[in-house]
Every structure is written in structure tokens, then in C-alpha cells.
C-alpha positions in Angstrom: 10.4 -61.6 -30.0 8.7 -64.8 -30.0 10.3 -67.1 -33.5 8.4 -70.4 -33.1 6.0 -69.5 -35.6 8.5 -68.6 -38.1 10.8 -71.8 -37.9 9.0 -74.4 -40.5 9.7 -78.2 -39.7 12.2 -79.1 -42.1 11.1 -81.9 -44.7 10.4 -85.7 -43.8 10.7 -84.5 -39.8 6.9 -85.9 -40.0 8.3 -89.6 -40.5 11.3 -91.0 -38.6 14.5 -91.8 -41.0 14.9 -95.4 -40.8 18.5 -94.7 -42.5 20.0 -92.7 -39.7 18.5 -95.4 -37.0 21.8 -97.8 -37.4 24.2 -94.9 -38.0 26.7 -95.9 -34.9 27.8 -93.2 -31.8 31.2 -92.6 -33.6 29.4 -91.2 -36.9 27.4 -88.6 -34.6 30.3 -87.8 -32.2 32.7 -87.0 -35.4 30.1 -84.7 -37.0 29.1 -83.1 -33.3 33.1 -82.5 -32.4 33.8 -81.2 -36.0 31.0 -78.8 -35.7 32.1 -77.9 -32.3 36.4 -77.8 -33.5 35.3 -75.5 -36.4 33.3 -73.1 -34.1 36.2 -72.8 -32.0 38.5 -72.2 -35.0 35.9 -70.1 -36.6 36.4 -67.7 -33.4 40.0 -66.7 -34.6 39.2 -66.9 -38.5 41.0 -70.4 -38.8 39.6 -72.1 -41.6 37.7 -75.2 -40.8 38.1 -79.0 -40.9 36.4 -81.2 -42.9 37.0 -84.5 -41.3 37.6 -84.9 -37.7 39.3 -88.0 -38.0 41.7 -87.0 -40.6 42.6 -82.9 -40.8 43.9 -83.4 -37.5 46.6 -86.1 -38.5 49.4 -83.0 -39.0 48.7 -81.4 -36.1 48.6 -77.8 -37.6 44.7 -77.5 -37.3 44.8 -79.4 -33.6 47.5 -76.7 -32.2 45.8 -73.9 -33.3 42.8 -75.4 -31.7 44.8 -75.7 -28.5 46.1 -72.1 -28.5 42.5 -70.7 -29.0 40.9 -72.5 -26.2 43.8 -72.1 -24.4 44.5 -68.3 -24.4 48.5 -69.0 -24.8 50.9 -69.7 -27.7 52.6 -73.2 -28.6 55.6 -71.9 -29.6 57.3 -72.9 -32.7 56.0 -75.8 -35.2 55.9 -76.7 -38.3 53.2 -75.0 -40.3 53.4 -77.2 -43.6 54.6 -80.3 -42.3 55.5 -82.9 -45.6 57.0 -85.5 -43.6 55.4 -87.7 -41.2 58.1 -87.3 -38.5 57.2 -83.5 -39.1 53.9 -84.3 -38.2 54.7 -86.7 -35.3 56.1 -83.7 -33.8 53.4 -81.9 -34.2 51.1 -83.8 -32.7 53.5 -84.5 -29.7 53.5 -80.5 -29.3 49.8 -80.4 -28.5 49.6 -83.9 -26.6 52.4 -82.5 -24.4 50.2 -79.4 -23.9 47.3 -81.4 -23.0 49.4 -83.4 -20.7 50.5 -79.9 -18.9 47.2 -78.9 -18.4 46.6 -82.0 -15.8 44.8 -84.0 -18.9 45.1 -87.6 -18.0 45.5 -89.2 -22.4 45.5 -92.6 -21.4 46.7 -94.9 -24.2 46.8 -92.0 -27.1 50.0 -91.4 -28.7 51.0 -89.4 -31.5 51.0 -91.7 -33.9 47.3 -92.6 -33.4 46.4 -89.3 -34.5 49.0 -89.5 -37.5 47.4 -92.3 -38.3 43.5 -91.0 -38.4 42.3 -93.7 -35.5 39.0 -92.7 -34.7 37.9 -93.5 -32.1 41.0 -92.6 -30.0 40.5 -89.2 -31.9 37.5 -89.0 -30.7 38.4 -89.6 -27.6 41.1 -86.8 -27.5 38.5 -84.3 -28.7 36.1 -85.2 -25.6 38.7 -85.3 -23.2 40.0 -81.6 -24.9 35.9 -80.9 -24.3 35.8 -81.9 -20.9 38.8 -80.3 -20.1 38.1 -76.8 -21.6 34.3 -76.3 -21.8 32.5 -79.0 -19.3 34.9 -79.4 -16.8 34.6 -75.3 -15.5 30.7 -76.7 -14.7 30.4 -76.5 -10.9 26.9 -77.2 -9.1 26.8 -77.8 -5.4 30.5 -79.9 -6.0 29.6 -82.5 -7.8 31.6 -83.6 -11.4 31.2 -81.3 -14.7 28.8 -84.3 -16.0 27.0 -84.4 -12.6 27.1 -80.9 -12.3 25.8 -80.0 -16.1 23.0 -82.4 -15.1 21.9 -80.8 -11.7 22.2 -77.5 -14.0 19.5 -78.7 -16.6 17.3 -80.0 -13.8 16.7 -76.8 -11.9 16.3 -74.2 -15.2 13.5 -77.2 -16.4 11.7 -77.7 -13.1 8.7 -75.8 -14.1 8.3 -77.8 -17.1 5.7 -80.6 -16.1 6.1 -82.0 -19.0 10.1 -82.1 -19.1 12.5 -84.9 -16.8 16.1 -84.4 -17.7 17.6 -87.9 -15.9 20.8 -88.2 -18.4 22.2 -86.6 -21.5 20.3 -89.2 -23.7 16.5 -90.2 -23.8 16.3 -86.8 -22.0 16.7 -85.0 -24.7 14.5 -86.8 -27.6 11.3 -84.9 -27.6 13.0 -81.6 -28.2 11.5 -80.0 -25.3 14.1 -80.0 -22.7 15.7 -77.8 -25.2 13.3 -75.3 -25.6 12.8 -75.4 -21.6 15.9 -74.0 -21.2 15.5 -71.7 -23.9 12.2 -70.0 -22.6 13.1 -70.3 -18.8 16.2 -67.4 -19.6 14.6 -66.1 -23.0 11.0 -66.6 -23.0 10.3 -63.5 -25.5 12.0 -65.9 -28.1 9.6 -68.7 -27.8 6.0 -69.5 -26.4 6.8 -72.9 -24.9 2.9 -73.0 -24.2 2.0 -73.4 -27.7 4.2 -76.5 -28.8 2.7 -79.2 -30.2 4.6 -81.5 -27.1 3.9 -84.6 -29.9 6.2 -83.1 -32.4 9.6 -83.7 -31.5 11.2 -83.0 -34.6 9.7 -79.3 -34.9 10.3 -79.0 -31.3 13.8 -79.9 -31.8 14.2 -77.9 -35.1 12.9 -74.8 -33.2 15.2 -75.0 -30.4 18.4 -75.1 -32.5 17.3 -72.7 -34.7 16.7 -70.0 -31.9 19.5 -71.0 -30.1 21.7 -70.4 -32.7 20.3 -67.3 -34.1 19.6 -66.0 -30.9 22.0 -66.7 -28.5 25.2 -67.8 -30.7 25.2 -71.5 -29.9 26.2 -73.6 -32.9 23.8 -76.4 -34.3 26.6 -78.6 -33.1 23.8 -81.8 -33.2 21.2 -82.2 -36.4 17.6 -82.8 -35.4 17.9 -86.7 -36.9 20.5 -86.9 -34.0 18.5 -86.5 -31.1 15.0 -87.7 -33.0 16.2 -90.4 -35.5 18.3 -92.3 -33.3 17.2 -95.1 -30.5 19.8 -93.7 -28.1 21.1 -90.0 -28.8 25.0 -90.0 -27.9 25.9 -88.8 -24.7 28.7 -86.9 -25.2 27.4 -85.2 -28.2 24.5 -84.0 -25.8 26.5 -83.1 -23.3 28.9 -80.6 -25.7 25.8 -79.4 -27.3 24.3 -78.8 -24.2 27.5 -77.2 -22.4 26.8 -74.7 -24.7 23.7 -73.3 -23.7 25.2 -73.3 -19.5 28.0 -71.4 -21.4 25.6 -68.5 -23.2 23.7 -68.4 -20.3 26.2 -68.2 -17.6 27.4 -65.3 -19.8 24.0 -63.5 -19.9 23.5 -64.2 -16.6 27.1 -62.7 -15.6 25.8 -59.6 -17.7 22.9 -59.3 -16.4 23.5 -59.8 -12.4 26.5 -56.8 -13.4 23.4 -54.8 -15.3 21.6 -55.5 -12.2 24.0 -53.9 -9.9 25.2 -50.9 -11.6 21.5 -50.4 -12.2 21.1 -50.5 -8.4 23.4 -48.1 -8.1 22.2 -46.1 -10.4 18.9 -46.4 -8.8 20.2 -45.8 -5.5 22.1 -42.5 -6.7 18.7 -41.3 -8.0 16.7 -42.3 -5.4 19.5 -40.2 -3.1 18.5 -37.2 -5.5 14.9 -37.6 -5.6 15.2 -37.7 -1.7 17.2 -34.4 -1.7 15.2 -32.2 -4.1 12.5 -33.3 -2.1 13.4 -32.0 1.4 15.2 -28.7 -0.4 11.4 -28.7 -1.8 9.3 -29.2 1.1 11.9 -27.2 3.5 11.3 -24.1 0.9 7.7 -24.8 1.1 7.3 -24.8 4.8 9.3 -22.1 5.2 7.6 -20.2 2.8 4.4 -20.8 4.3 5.5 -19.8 8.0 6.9 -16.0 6.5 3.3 -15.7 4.7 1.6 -16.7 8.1 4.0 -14.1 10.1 3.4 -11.4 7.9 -0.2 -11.6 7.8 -0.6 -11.0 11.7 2.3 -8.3 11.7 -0.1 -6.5 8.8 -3.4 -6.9 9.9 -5.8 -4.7 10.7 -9.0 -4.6 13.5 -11.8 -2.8 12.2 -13.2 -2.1 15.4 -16.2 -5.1 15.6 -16.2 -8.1 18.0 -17.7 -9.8 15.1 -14.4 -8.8 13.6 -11.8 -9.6 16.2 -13.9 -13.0 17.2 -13.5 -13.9 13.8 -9.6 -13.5 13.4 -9.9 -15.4 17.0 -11.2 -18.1 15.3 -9.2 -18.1 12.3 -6.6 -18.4 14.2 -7.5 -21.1 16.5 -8.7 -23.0 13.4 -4.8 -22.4 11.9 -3.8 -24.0 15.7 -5.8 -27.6 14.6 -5.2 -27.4 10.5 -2.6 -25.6 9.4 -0.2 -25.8 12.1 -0.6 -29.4 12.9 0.2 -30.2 9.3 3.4 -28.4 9.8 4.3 -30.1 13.4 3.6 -33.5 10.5 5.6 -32.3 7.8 8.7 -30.7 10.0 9.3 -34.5 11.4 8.8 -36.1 8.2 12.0 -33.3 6.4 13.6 -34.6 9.8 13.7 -37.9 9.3 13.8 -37.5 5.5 17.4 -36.2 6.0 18.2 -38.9 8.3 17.3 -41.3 5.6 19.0 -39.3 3.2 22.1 -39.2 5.1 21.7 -42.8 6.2 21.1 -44.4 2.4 24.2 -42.1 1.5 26.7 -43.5 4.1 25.3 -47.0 3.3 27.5 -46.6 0.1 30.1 -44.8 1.4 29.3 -41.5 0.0 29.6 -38.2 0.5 26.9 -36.9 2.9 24.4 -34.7 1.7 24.6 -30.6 2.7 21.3 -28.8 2.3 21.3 -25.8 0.4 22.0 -22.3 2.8 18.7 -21.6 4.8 17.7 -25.3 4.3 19.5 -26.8 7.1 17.7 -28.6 10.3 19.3 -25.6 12.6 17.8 -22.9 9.7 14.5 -25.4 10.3 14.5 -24.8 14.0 14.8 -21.3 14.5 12.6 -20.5 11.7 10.0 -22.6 14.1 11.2 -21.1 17.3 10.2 -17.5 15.2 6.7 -19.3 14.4 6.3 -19.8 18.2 6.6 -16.1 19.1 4.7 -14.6 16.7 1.8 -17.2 17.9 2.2 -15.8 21.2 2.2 -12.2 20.4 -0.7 -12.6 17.9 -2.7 -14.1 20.2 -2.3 -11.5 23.0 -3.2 -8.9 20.5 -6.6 -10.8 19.6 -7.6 -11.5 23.2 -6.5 -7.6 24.0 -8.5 -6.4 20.9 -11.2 -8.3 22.2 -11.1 -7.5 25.9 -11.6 -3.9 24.3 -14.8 -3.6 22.1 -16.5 -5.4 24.8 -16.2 -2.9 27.3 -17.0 -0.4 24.6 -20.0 -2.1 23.6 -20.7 -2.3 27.4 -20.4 1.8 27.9 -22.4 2.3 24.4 -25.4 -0.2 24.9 -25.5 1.6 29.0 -25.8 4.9 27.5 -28.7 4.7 24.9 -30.6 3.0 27.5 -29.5 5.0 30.4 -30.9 7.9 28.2 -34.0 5.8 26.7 -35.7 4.7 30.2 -35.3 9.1 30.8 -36.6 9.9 28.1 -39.7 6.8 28.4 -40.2 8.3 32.0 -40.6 12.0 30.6 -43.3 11.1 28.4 -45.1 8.6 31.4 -45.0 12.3 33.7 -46.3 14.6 30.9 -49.0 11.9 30.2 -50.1 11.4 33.8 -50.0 15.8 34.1 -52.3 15.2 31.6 -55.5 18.3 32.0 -57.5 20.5 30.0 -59.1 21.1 27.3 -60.1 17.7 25.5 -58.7 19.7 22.6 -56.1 21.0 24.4 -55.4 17.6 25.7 -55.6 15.8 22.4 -52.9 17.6 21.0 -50.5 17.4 23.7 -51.2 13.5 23.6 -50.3 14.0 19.6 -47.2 15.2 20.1 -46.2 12.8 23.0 -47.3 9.8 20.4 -44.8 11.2 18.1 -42.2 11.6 20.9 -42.7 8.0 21.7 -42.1 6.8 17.2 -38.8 8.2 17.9 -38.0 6.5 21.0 -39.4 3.4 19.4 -36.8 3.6 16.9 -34.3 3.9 19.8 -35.3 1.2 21.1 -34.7 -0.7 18.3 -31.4 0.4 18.0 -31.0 -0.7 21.9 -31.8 -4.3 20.6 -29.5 -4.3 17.8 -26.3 -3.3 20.3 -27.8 -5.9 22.9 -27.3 -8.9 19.7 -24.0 -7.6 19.2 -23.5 -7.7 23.5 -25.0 -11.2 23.4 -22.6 -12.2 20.2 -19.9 -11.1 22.1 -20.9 -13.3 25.4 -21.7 -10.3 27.6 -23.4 -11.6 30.4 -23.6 -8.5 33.1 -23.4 -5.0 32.7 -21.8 -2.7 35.4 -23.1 0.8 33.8 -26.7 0.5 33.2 -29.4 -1.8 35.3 -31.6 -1.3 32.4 -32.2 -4.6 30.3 -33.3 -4.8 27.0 -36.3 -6.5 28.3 -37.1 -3.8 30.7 -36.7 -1.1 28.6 -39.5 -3.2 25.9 -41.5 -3.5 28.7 -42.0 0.0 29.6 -42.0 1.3 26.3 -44.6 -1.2 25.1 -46.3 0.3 28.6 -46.6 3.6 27.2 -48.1 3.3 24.3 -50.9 1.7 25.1 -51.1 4.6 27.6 -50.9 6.6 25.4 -53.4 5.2 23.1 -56.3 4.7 26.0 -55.5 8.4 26.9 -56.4 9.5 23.3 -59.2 7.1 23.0 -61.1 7.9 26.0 -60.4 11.8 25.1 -62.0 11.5 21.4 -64.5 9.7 23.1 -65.4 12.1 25.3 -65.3 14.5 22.1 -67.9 12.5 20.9 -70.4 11.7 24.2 -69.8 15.2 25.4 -72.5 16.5 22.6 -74.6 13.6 23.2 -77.5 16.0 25.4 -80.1 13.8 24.6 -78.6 10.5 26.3 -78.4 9.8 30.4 -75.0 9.5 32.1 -75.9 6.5 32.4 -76.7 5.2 28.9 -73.1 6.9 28.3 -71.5 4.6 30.5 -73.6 2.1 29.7 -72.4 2.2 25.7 -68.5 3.5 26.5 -68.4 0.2 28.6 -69.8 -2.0 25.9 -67.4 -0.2 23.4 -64.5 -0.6 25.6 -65.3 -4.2 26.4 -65.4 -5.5 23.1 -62.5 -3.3 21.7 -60.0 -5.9 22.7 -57.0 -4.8 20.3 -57.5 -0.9 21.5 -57.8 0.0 18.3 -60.8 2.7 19.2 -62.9 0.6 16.7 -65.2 -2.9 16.4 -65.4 -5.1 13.7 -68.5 -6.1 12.6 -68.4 -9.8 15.1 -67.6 -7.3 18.3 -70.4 -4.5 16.8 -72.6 -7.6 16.8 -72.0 -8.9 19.9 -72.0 -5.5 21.7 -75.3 -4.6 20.3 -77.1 -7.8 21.4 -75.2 -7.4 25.2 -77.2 -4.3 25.0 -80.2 -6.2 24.0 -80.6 -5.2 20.7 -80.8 -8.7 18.0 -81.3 -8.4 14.1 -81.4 -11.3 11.3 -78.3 -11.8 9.8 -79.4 -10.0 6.1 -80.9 -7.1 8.1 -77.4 -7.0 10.4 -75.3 -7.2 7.3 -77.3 -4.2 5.7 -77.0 -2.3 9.2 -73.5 -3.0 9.7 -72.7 -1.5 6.0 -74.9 1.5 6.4 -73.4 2.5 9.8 -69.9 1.8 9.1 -70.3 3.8 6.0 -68.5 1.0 4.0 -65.8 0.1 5.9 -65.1 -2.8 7.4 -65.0 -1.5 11.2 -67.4 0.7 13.0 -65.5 3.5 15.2 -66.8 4.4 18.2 -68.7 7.8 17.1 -70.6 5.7 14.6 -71.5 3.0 17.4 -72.5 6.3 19.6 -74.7 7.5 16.8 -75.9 4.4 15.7 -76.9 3.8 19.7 -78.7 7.7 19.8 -80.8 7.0 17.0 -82.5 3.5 18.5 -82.8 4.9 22.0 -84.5 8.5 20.7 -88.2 8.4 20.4 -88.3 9.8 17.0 -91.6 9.6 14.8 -90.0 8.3 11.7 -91.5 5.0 9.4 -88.0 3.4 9.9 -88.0 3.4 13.9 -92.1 2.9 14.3 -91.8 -0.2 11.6 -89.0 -1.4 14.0 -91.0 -0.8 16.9 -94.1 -2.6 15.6 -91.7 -5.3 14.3 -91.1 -6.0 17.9 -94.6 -5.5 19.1 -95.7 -8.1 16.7 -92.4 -10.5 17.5 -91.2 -10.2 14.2 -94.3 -11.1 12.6 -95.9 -8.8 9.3 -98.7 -8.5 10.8 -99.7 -7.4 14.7 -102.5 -8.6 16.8 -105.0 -7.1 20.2 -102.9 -9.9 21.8 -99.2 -8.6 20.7 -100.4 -5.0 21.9 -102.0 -5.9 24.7 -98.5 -7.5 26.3 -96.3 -4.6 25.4 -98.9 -2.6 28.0 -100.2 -0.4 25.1 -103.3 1.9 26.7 -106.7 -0.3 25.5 -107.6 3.7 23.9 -104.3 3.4 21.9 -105.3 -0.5 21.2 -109.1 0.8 19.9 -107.9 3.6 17.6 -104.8 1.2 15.8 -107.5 -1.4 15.2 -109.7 0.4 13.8 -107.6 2.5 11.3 -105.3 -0.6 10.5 -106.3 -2.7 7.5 -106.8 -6.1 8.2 -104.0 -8.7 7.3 -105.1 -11.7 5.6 -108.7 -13.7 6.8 -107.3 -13.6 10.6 -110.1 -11.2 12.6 -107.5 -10.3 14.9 -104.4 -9.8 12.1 -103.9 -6.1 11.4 -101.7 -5.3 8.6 -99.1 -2.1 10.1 -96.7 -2.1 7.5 -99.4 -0.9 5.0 -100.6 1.3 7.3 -97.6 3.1 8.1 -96.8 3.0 4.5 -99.9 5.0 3.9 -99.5 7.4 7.1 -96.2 8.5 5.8 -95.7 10.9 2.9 -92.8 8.8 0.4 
């Protein structure tokens, strides 16, 4: 709680008080050292003094005084003294007192306190101050005054603005009082936010806080440290006792505060540390049982892809799992230690984990760990060792019995006889035969993958690879597909009376040339090509007409239409169609034909005379005769 904004500076602190300026040292020290007898009184319920100088001159109020600072009784004395010999004796019973205490009162007798002289009062008082409050100061050796001194110097060293060099100028400015104040309490005041030119707030401010605060007494006013041209010493220095005082007292409390605290601390840090390893020990224990029990119950369903991947799993437990383990057993290791260690460092009792928690419970959990590592991993690596000979055996017998069966169909195709009927069916049923070992064989490469995936190198029951096998298979079907090619070709050249062995071989050779993919049929670039290798040439409109009308539509031309298409441009048939062609040629693709054109295709000159002279003429061209007209008209529509 920060105050200094609710202390106001008291009226007139603006301007210095000229009247207080020639008030002399014993004025301030008899206010200061009634203040602080009162205080002291005031502790026990004594009622105060008024005057320093005279409500001691019976010695009642100066005895009790002694017994409180003291901590002892007097003894007997008289509580209402009348006479003055009754207070003589009095007074002698607290000088003698003094005395006792090792209190040197040099040249102060009774009756100068009988008699009210002040300044030997006053003297009494500091040297009763000294004696009981300043002298228990100790710094580094040195005197109380010395001491009190060194004291105020260290707690204001931070304070640039603060010199403490005496118990008088020192103090003027009010802020080597709120220096100490803020260097032990600093949520009472924000020493930052003086006004360093003010002393009399400054001042005001500290002795307000201090005594509301921290129980010191405004033993001094604020016109006794600001008004003054020198502030008395000894009233500083009891004024200023009392702060060492208060916070030697807090300080006491708090350096005791401080170590049962650490104790405290210490006690539940000890606790913290042992719930922890009872904890993690539970834990890690927990977590090796579920480990163990999930080998002892597992199960192989029969696939390498299965047993490689609880290999793995495993191996991948070896470098996770297990290492964080090896980590955390050492760390509940030498978390006991420390435990133990921390314990015996304050003499305690050391610490006894819970039953199953101990270090040896710790080991032989971990020796169990161990074995059932080794036992599970003889089981994978058997496991394993197992489905690969059975994929071995499995993938040897499908293509043991696929490269017979392969072999069957080869022999029956190359017995082959007959009947192209006869022969055509047989090579039917073989095709079908060869579908289903094709599916085989696809089955043959699937347990291959699973032989590769399972790092299956060699195999000592089959020579038969899964390349071989494709090989061969792919082998017989295109045996298979020439054999039923060349047989429904020969279907369809066998009725073809009117064309020479020769053309046939001719045309089959064409065919079969350009029927790269074996598919038995030409696409309209090979018919093309195949038809000019055999000399034959069209315009690209005329071939795209021809190409649709022979292949009936389709986009392909199978090798009966080419055969057909071939028959009827090598027949000499008398039909508009093939004589147009014919003249077409004659007249190198011209619309009209000349004596020249049939002349050089070795027409007879007879045949030359009668087409001349029944042709019509074609344009103003003597020699131009128009033959499209004239077969046009020869021909019935």
C-alpha cells in the first residue's frame, strides 16, 4: 500500500518558521526524550509525563521507566513521595540501577534531578538511551553511534540522491527518511515520485508512515529537522534508533518466515518428488504389462504382409517405445536418489516406496520385459520363416501346373488337321482353354508380388519364373490367333475359283503384311497402303467413298471384304462401274479419252476405229471423245 498520496503537507510547511530557527538543542532534546519516555511508559499503560525536566524530580515516573526498559523490578519505593528526602531516595534507587548496569553518570546526583536541572536531565535520559536502545547497535564493531551510522549508509546506498554523513544535516531534506522507509517497505511509499525540493512534505510523509505503519513514534516534529539550522544530534539519533529497531524486528521475522518457509518448501518439494516416482513407477509399469500381454495374445493371420508387419511394429517399439523407457527408468533411479538424498540433508526419515514400487520391484519387472522381447521375437522370425516357404510350395505349384497345361494347348495346336471347319472349332475351344489359363496366370503374378514382398529371391520347387510363364503364354495366343486367321482365310480364298494361286498369295501377303496388330483386319491407312502396293491408287474423295462402301460402315476392312473387294477389280466384268474405271485409266484420269490415250494402252486400231466413231466428241478438241456419255447411253439406268 503506497500512502504518500494520502499524507497532505501540513500548513505553513511551504515557508520556513523563522520562530523555531533560535529555539536552542535543549528545547528539542526535552520534547524528543519526553516523546520517547512516554512511548516507553505508554508500553506498560504508565501514564505519561508532561515535562521532562520536572515529572521526573520524584523519581516515581523515572523507576518505572527503568523497570520497563529494564525487564526487572526495583524493589520497594515510595509511590507518593511528599518529602523531598522521600524523593532523594527515589531518585538514588534508579541512579544506583543505572550505575549497576555499567552506566558511567558522571557528575549527576540525585539532587540534580530533585531539583529539575536540565540539562543534566537530559543528559541522564541520553545516556538511559544509549544504554538501552543505541548501544545494542553493532555494525562491523564499531560504537552504537558509529555503528547506527554505518547502518543508515548501506539501507540508503541506492538513493543517489541521499548522503547520510552524521545524524544532523543528513537528515534535513526528509529523504533519508523515506529511504529507509522504501528500501524495507517500498509498498508503503513510491520514493520515485517525491518532489526531492520539498523537505517538509518529505519529512511529514516519512513520520507519518513510519508511525502508522511500522509503530515508530513521531518522537521529532517536521520543524525539528526542517526549521532548524542544525537538527540535534541526539534527537536524530533516538528517532532514528527506532527505525534499526522496527526493522531489525521485521527483518528477525522475516529471515524466521524465510526458514520455516524453506522448510516447508523443502517438505513439499520431498512430496512432490515422491508422488512423482510412485506416479511414473505406476506408469511404466503399467505400460510394460500392456506391452506383455499384447504379444502373449496375439494372433497371426497367416500373411507375410501380416507377420512383416508385427516385425516391424515391433522393431519400431525397440527405437520409440522402449528407448523412452531405458530414459525414464534412469530418471525414477536417480529421482529416488535425490529423494533420498534431499531427505537425509535434513535429517529425516528416508522415503519407502509404496509395495510393487521399489527399485528391486523396478528391476525384475524389466528383467520380465527382457524375456518376453526375446520370445516375441523368435515367434515373429519363426512365423515368418513359415509363410515363406508356403508361399514358396504355393507359387511352385500353380506354375508347375500352368506351363503343363500352356504346353497341352501348344501340342493340340501344332496336331492341328482337318477340316478348316473342323479345325476352326478345335482352335475355338483351345482359345477358350487359353482365357482360363490367362486368368491363372494372373493369379501366378499376384502370389509372385506377395513372394517379392516377402524378399524371396530363389525358388527350389519350380524353375518356372513368372516371366517365363508370361512369355509363353503371350506365345500362344498369338499362335493361336495366326492359326485361326490363316484358317478363316482360307475359308474365304478357298471359294475364290476365279482368282490364280498366285493372285491369292499375292493378296494374303499384302493382307498379312499390313495387318501388323494380327487383328485379321486393316484400317482404312493399311487398306490404303496395301491397295496402292498392289498398284491400285484413288483420289482421296473417291478412296474415302470406297473405303465406306467396302467396309460396309465400319471403321476396318476384314480380310473377306479386302478379298472381295480385290475379285471384283481383277474380274473382267462388263459393268459401267469397272469400264468407266477402265477408261478413267486409259484416258489418265482425264473426262475425256483421246486416239493417243488408246493407242498406248495397245488397244487393236479396229477397236480404236469403232470407239471413235460411235463416241461423241468432247468439247472443240478433234481428237477429244467424250466416254462417260457414251457409256452413260450404252447402259440401260
Amino acid at each position: 500500500m503506497n500512502i504518500s498520496s494520502a499524507i497532505h503537507k501540513p500548513i505553513g510547511y511551504g515557508i520556513k518558521n523563522t520562530q523555531h530557527m533560535d529555539r536552542g538543542w535543549e528545547v528539542i532534546q526535552a520534547k524528543t526524550f519526553t516523546k520517547w519516555v512516554n512511548n516507553q511508559l505508554g508500553a506498560q499503560n504508565v501514564a505519561p509525563i508532561n515535562s521532562i525536566v520536572t515529572d521526573l524530580s520524584d523519581g516515581t515516573a523515572l523507576i518505572q521507566l527503568l523497570e520497563i526498559i529494564g525487564d526487572v523490578s526495583l524493589g520497594r519505593y515510595n509511590r507518593n513521595p511528599k518529602l523531598r528526602i522521600q524523593r532523594v531516595e527515589n531518585v538514588n534507587k534508579a541512579l544506583e540501577f543505572i550505575r549497576e548496569r555499567r552506566v558511567n553518570l558522571t557528575n549527576i546526583g540525585a539532587e540534580d534531578i530533585v531539583d529539575a536541572n536540565p540539562k543534566l536531565i537530559l543528559g541522564m535520559i541520553w545516556t538511559i538511551i544509549l544504554r538501552f536502545t543505541i548501544a545494542m547497535i553493532s555494525e562491523e564493531g564499531l560504537t552504537a553511534k558509529d555503528g547506527l551510522l554505518l547502518w543508515c549508509q548501506r539501507k540508503t546506498a541506492p538513493y543517489h540522491d541521499v548522503n547520510v554523513v552524521d545524524f544532523t544535516y543528513s537528515w534535513q531534506d526528509g529523504l533519508a527518511f523515506c529511504a529507509l522507509i522504501h528500501r524495507h517497505r517500498p509498498d508503503l511509499l513510491d520514493y520515485d515520485r517525491l518532489d526531492k525540493s520539498d523537505p517538509h512534505s518529505n519529512t511529514a510523509l516519512a513520520f507519518e508512515v513510519a508511525e502508522r505503519y511500522l509503530g515508530i513514534p513521531k518522537l521529532l516534529d517536521v520543524e525539528d529537522v526542517c526549521d532548524v539550522g542544525k537538527p540535534d544530534e541526539r534527537s536524530i539519533m533516538t528517532y532514528v534508533a527506532q527505525y534499526f529497531h522496527a526493522f531489525s524486528s521485521l527483518s528477525k521475522a522475516e529471515t524466521a518466515g524465510r526458514r520455516v518457509e524453506k522448510f516447508s518448501e523443502m517438505l513439499q518439494s520431498a512430496y512432490e518428488m515422491q508422488h512423482d516416482y510412485g506416479r511414473r513407477v505406476r506408469a511404466l509399469l503399467g505400460q510394460i504389462d500392456h506391452i506383455k500381454s499384447q504379444w502373449e495374445d496375439a494372433n497371426f493371420d497367416g500373411t507375410y504382409a501380416d507377420a512383416r508387419n508385427k516385425s516391424s511394429t515391433f522393431i519400431n517399439y525397440k527405437v520409440t517405445d522402449k528407448r523412452r523407457w531405458v530414459v525414464e527408468k534412469l530418471e525414477l533411479e536417480t529421482l529416488l536418489g535425490n529423494i533420498q538424498t534431499k531427505l537425509a540433508t535434513y535429517n529425516l526419515s528416508p522415503y519407502k516406496p509404496p509395495a510393487g514400487y521399489s527399485t528391486n520391484d523396478l528391476e525384475a519387472a524389466w528383467d520380465s520385459l527382457a524375456k518376453a522381447e526375446v520370445a516375441w521375437r523368435k515367434t515373429i522370425n519363426t512365423k515368418i520363416r513359415e509363410i515363406k516357404t508356403q508361399l514358396q510350395r504355393k507359387y511352385a505349384d500353380q506354375a508347375n501346373i500352368l506351363h503343363t497345361s500352356i504346353m497341352s494347348i501348344s501340342n493340340q495346336l501344332a496336331s492341328l488337321n482337318g477340316e478348316l471347319e473342323i479345325q476352326l472349332q478345335i482352335i475355338n475351344r483351345l482359345c477358350e482353354k487359353a482365357k482360363v489359363l490367362d486368368k491363372s496366370l494372373r493369379d501366378l503374378e499376384k502370389l509372385d508380388q506377395e513372394c517379392q514382398d516377402a524378399n524371396i529371391d530363389e525358388n527350389d520347387y519350380t524353375v518356372y519364373t513368372k516371366e517365363d510363364l508370361n512369355f509363353d503364354m503371350e506365345m500362344l495366343k498369338r499362335a493361336l490367333n495366326k492359326k485361326r486367321m490363316f484358317i478363316e482365310n482360307q475359308a474365304v480364298v478357298r471359294n475364290m475359283s476365279n482368282l490364280t494361286p498366285a493372285q491369292l498369295e499375292e493378296f494374303e501377303a499384302t493382307f498379312r503384311f499390313f495387318d501388323r496388330e494380327n487383328t485379321n483386319t486393316l484400317t482404312d491407312a493399311e487398306f490404303r497402303a496395301a491397295m496402292e502396293t498392289l498398284d491400285q491408287t484413288f483420289k482421296d474423295d473417291e478412296f474415302a467413298d470406297l473405303f465406306i462402301k467396302v467396309s460396309e460402315g465400319r471403321d476396318y476392312v476384314t480380310f473377306e471384304q479386302y478379298i472381295h473387294f480385290l475379285v471384283s477389280i481383277t474380274e473382267d466384268q462388263t459393268t459401267p462401274e469397272q469400264l468407266q474405271g477402265s477408261f478413267r485409266v486409259v484416258s489418265d484420269d482425264k473426262d475425256y479419252v483421246t486416239v493417243n490415250d488408246l493407242q498406248s494402252c495397245g488397244i487393236s486400231p479396229s477397236a480404236i476405229n469403232h470407239l471413235t466413231t460411235v463416241m461423241p466428241r468432247a468439247g472443240q478438241d478433234p481428237n477429244a471423245y467424250d466416254y462417260i456419255s457414251y457409256l452413260n447411253s450404252a447402259f440401260n439406268n
